[in-house]
C-alpha beads as a LAMMPS data file, in Angstrom:
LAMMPS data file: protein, C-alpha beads

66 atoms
65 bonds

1 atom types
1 bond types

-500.0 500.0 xlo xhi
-500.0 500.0 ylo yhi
-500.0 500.0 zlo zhi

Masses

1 110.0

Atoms # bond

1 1 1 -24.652 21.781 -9.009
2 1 1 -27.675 19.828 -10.163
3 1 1 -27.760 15.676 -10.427
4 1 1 -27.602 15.739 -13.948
5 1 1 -24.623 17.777 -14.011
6 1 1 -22.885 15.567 -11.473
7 1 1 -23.395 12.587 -12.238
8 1 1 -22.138 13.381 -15.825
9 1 1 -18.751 14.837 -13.793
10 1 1 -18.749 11.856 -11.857
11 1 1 -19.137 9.721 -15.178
12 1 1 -16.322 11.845 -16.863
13 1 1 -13.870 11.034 -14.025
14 1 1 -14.998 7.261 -13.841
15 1 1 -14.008 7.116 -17.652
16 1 1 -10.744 8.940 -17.367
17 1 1 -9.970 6.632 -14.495
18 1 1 -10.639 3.339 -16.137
19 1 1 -8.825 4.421 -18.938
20 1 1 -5.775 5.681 -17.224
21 1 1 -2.572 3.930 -17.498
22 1 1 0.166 5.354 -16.280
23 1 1 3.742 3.802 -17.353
24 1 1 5.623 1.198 -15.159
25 1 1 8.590 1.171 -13.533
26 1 1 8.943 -2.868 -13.913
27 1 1 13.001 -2.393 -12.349
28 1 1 11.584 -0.914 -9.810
29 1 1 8.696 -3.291 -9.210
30 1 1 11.044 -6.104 -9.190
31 1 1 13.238 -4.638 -6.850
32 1 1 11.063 -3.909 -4.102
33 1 1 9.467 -7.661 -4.513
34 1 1 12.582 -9.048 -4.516
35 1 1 13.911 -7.659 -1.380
36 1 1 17.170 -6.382 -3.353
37 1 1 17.331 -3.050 -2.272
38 1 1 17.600 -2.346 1.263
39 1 1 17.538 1.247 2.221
40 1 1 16.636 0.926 5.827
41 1 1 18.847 2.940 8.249
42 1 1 20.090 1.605 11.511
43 1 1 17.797 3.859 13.579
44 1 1 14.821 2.818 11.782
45 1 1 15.669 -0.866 12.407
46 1 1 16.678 -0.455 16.055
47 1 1 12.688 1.357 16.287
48 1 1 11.112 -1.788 15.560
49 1 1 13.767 -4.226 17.508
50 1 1 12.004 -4.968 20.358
51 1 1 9.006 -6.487 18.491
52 1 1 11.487 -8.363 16.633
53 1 1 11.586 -11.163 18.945
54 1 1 8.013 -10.962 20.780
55 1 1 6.001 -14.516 19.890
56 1 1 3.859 -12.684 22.624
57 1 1 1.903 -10.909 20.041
58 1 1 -1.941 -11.379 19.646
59 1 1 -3.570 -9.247 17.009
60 1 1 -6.850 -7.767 18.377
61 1 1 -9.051 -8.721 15.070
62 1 1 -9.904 -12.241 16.098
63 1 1 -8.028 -14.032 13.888
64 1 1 -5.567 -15.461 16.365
65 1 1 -7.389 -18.567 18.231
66 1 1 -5.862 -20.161 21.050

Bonds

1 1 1 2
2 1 2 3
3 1 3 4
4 1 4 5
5 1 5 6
6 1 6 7
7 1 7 8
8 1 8 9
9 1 9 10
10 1 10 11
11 1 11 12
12 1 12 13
13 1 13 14
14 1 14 15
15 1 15 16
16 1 16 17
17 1 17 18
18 1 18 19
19 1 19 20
20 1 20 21
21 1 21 22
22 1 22 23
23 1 23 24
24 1 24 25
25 1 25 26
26 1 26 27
27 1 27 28
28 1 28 29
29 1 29 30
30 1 30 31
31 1 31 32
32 1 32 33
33 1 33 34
34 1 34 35
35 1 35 36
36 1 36 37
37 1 37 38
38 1 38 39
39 1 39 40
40 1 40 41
41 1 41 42
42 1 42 43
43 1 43 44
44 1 44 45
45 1 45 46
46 1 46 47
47 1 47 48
48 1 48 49
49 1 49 50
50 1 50 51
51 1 51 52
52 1 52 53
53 1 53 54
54 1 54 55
55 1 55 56
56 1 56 57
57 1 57 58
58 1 58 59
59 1 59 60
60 1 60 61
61 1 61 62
62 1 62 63
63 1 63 64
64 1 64 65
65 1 65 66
């Protein structure tokens, strides 16, 4: 495929994107942002218990400065 013709697929998609709006679930948004709606099972939480309670934790990006 030559430039031209790319760029002017690339240029189609670009416009299809920006003009793109798919509809919104607001319910939805507002439950998951307000926390409502739990649907968490008791083996996924007891996965992730042990780092519950660590304060131990350092993240390895620098941001933590001691």
């Amino acid at each position: 495929m030559g430039r031209g013709r790319q760029k002017a697929k690339h240029t189609k998609v670009a416009r299809e994107l920006k003009y793109f709006s798919p509809a919104t679930d607001y319910s939805a948004l507002e439950r998951e942002l307000t926390g409502s709606h739990h649907d968490h099972t008791d083996e996924e939480l007891a996965k992730w218990a042990e780092y519950a309670d660590d304060d131990s934790y350092v993240p390895d990006d620098g941001s933590h400065r001691s």
